[in-house]
C-alpha atoms as an extended CHARMM CRD file, in Angstrom:
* protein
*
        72  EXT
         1         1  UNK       CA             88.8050000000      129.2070000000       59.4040000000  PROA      1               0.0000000000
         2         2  UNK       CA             90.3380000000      125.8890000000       59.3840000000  PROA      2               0.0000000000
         3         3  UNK       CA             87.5720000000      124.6490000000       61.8200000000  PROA      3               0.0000000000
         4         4  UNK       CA             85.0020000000      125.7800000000       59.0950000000  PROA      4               0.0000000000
         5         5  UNK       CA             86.7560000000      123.8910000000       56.3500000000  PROA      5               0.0000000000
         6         6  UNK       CA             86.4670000000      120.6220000000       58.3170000000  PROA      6               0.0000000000
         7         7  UNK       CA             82.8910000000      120.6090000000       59.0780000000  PROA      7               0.0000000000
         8         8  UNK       CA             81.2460000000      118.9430000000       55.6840000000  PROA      8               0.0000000000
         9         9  UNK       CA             83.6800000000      116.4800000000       56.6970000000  PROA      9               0.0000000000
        10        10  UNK       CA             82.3120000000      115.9560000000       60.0190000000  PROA      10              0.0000000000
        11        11  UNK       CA             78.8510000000      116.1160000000       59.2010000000  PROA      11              0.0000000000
        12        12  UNK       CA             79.2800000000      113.6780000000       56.8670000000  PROA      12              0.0000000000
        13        13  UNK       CA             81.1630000000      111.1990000000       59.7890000000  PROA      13              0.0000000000
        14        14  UNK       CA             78.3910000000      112.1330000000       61.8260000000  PROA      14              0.0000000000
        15        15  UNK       CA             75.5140000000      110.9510000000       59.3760000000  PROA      15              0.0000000000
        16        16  UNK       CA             76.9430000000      108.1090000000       58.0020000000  PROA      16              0.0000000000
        17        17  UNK       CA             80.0050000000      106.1580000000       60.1590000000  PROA      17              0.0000000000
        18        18  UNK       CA             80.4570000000      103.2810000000       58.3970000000  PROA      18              0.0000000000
        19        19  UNK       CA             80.0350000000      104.1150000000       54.7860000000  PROA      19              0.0000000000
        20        20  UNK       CA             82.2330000000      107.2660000000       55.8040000000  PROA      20              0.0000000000
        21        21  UNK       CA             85.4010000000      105.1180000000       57.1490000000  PROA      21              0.0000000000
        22        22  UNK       CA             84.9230000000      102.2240000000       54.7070000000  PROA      22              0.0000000000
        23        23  UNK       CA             85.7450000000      105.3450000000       52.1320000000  PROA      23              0.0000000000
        24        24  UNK       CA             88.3170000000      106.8880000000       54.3500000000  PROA      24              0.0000000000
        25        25  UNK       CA             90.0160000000      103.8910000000       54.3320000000  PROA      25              0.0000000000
        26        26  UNK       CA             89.5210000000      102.7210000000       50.7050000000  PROA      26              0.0000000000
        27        27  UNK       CA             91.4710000000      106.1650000000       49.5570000000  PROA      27              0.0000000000
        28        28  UNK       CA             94.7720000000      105.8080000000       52.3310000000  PROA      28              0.0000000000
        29        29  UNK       CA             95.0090000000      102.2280000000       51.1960000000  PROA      29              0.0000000000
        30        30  UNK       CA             94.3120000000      103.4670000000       47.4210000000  PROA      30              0.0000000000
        31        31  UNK       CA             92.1320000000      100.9770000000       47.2850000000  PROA      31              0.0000000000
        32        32  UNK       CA             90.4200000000      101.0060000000       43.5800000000  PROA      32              0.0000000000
        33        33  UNK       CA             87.2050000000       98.9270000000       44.2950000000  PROA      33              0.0000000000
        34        34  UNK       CA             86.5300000000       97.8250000000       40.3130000000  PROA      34              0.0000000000
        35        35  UNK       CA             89.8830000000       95.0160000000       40.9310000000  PROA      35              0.0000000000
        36        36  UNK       CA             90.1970000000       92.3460000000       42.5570000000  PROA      36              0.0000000000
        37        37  UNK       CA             90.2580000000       91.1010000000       45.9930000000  PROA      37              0.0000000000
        38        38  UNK       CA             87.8500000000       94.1920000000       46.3990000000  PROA      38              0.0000000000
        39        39  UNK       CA             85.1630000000       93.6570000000       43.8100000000  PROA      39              0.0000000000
        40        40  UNK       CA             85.3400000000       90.0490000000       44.3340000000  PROA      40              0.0000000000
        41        41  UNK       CA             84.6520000000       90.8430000000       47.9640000000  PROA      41              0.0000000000
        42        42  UNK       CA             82.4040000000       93.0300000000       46.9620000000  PROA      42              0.0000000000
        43        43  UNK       CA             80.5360000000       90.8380000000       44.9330000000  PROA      43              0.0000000000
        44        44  UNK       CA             80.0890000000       87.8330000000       47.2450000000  PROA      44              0.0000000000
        45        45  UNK       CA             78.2390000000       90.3550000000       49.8850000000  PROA      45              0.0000000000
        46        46  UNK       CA             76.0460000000       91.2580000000       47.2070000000  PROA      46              0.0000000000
        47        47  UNK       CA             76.8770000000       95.0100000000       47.2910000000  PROA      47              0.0000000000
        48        48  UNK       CA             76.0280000000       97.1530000000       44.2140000000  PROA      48              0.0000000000
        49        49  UNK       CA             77.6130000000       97.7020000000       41.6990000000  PROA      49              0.0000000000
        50        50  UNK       CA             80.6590000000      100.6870000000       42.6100000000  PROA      50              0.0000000000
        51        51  UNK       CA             80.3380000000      102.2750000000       39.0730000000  PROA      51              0.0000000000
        52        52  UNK       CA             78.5030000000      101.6410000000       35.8090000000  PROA      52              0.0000000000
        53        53  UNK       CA             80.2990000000      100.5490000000       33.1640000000  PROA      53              0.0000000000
        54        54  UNK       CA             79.8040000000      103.1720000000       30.1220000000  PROA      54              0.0000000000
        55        55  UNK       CA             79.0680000000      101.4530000000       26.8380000000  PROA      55              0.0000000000
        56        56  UNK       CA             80.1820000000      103.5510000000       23.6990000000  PROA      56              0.0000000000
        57        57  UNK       CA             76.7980000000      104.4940000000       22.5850000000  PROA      57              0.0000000000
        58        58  UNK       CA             76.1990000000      105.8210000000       25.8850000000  PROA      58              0.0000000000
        59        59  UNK       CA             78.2710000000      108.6010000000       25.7710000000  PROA      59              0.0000000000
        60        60  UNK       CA             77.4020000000      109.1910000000       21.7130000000  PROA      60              0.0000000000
        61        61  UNK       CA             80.6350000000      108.4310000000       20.2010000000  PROA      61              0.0000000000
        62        62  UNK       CA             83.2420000000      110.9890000000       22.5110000000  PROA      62              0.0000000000
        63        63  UNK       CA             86.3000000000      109.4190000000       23.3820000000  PROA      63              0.0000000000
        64        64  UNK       CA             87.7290000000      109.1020000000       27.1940000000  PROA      64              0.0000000000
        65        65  UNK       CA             91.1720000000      111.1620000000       27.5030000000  PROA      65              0.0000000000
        66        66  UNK       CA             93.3210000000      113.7000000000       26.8490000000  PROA      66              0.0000000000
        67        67  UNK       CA             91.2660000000      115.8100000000       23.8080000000  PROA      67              0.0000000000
        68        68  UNK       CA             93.1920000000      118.2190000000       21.2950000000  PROA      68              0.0000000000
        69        69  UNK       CA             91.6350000000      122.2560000000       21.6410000000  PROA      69              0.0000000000
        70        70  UNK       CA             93.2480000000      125.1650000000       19.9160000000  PROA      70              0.0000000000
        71        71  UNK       CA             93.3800000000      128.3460000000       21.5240000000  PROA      71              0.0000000000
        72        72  UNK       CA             93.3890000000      131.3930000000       19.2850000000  PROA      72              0.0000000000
């Protein structure tokens, strides 16, 4: 069972080494690759961009956050 759990993660190590440990390592350092040194670094090796900024049109006026529901 706990084999079976593990082996998206090790078909993804498999398929893609580098990308896979450059993440790996990214979330144990809690790396957040939008600050600097990173996107800097980033940057000067001419990587992509990590994520798209979101303008406010784009998402048609909804805020980001913690939203107030009522539950009847």
């Amino acid at each position: 069972m706990f084999i079976s759990e593990l082996s998206p993660l090790f078909k993804e190590l498999a398929q893609h080494p580098v990308s896979f440990m450059g993440g790996f390592v990214s979330g144990v350092l809690r790396l957040n690759l939008n600050e600097d040194p990173v996107k800097t670094w980033l940057n000067k090796n001419h990587c992509s961009e990590v994520s798209p900024k979101v303008t406010p049109d784009a998402d048609n006026g909804k805020t980001s956050g913690p939203q107030r529901i009522s539950i009847d």
